[in-house]
C-alpha positions as a printed Julia matrix, in Angstrom:
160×3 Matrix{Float64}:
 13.88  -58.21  -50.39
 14.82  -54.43  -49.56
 17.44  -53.89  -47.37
 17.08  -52.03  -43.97
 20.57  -50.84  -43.47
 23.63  -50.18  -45.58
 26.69  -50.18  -44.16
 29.74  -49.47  -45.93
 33.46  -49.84  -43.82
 36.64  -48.41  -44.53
 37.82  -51.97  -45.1
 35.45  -52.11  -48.16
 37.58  -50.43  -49.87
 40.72  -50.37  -52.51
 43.23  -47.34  -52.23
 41.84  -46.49  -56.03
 38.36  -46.98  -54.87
 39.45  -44.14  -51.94
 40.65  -41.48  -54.28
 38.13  -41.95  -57.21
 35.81  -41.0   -53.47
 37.93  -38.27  -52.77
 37.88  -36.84  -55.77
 34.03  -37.05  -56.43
 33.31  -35.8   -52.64
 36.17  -32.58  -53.91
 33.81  -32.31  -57.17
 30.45  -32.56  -55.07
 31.63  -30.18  -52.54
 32.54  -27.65  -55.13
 29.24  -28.01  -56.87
 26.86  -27.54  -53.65
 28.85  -24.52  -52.47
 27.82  -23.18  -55.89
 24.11  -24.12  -55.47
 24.46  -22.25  -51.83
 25.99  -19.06  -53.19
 22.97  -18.24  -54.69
 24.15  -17.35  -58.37
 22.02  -16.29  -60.67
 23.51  -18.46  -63.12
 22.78  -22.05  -61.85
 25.56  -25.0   -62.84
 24.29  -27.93  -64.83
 23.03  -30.21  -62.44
 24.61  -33.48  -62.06
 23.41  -36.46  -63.69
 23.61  -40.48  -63.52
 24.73  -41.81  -67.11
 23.16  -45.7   -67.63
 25.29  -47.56  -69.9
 21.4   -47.51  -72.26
 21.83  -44.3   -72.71
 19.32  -42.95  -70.05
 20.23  -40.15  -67.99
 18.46  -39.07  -64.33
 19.08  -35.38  -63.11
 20.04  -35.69  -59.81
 18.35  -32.73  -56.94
 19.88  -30.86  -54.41
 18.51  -33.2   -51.72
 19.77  -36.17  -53.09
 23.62  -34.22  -53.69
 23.66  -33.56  -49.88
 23.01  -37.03  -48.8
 25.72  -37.87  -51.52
 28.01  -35.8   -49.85
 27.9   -36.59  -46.44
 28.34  -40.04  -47.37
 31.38  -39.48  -49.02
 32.55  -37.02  -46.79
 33.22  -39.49  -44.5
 34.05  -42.43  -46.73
 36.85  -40.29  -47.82
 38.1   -39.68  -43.82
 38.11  -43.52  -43.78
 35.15  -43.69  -41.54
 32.06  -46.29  -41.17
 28.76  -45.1   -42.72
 25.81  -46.62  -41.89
 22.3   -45.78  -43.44
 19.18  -46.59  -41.56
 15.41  -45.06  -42.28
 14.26  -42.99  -39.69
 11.26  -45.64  -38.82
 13.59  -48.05  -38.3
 12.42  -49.98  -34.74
 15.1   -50.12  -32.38
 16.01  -51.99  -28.71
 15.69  -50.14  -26.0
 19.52  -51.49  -25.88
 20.15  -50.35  -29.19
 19.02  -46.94  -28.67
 20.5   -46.52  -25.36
 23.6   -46.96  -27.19
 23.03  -43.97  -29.55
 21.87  -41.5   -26.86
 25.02  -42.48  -25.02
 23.23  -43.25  -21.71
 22.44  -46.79  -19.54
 20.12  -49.25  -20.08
 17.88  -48.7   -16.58
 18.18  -45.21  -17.66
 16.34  -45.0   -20.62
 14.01  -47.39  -19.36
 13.22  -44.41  -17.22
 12.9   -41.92  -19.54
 10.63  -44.39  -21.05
  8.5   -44.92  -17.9
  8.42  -40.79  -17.95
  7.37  -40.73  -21.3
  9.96  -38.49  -22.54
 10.63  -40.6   -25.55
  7.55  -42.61  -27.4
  7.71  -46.36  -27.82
  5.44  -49.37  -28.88
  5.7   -52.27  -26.58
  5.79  -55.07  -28.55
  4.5   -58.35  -25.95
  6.96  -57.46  -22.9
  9.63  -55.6   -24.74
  9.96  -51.97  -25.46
 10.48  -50.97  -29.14
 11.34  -46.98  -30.27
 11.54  -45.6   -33.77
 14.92  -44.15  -34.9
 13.71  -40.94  -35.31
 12.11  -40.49  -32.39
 15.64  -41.79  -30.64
 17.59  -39.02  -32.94
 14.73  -36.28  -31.81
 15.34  -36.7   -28.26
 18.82  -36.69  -28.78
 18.18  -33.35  -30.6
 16.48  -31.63  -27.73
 18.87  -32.89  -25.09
 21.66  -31.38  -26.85
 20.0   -28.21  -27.91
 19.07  -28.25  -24.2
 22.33  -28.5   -22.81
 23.96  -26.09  -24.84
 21.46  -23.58  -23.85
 22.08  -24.14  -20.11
 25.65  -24.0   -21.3
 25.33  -20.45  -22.31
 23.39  -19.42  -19.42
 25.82  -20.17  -17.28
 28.46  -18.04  -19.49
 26.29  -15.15  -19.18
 25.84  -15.21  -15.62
 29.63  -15.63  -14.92
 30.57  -13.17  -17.57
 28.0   -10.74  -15.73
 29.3   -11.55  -12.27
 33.12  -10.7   -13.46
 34.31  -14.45  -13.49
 34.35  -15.13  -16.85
 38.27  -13.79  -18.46
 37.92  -13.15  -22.67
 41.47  -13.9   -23.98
């Protein structure tokens, strides 16, 4: 059976395991800054090595992912990886946008977020949890800088 989630914690892990992470986040870091520098003269991608023999070229796409994930395996933090269609409680993914319970149920009821109800109980998709998320806090930040420019035009806002 396929897993839904993978989570890894810091706990997981053996100081040895943590640098051999370090140093392959260090060596994946270096390697996508050369892939975003645009050379003209591309690096040898990196590859997994089976112990058969077999080797599997690995793409950009799948280097970034890499890296986040040991990005923050090397800080010590929790990583969790969940697919985007993953169904969710409405308390579940009131949790990740940070807000109530009768809240979201709201935002629900105004249809600001789809959901399937499932009998009497509200499911939502990750995704369309992380979208709203998105637009909330794109939204915010653009009131946010409104409100800079309108002080900084009316002679209340000091640059240092």
């Amino acid at each position: 059976m396929e897993a839904v989630e993978l989570v890894v914690t810091p706990k997981d892990q053996s100081t040895l395991e943590r640098d051999s992470i370090q140093r392959t986040d260090d060596e994946l870091h270096s390697y996508l800054q050369v892939l975003e520098g645009g050379r003209e003269r591309r690096p040898t991608p990196p590859k997994l090595v089976f112990e058969d023999g077999r080797q599997l070229e690995l793409s950009p796409s799948i280097l970034q992912a890499l890296h986040f994930v040991l990005h923050h395996m090397a800080r010590g933090d929790a990583v969790g990886l969940v697919p985007r269609a993953k169904m969710l409680t409405t308390n579940q993914a009131a949790e990740i946008l940070n807000v109530s319970r009768p809240f979201l149920i709201k935002l629900l009821n105004e249809r600001a977020i789809k959901f399937t109800k499932i009998g009497t109980h509200r499911r939502l998709q990750l995704g369309d949890v992380l979208r709203y998320k998105q637009q909330r806090d794109r939204q915010v930040l653009d009131e946010l800088d409104e409100l800079a420019r309108e002080a900084q035009e009316a002679g209340n806002y000091f640059d240092e």
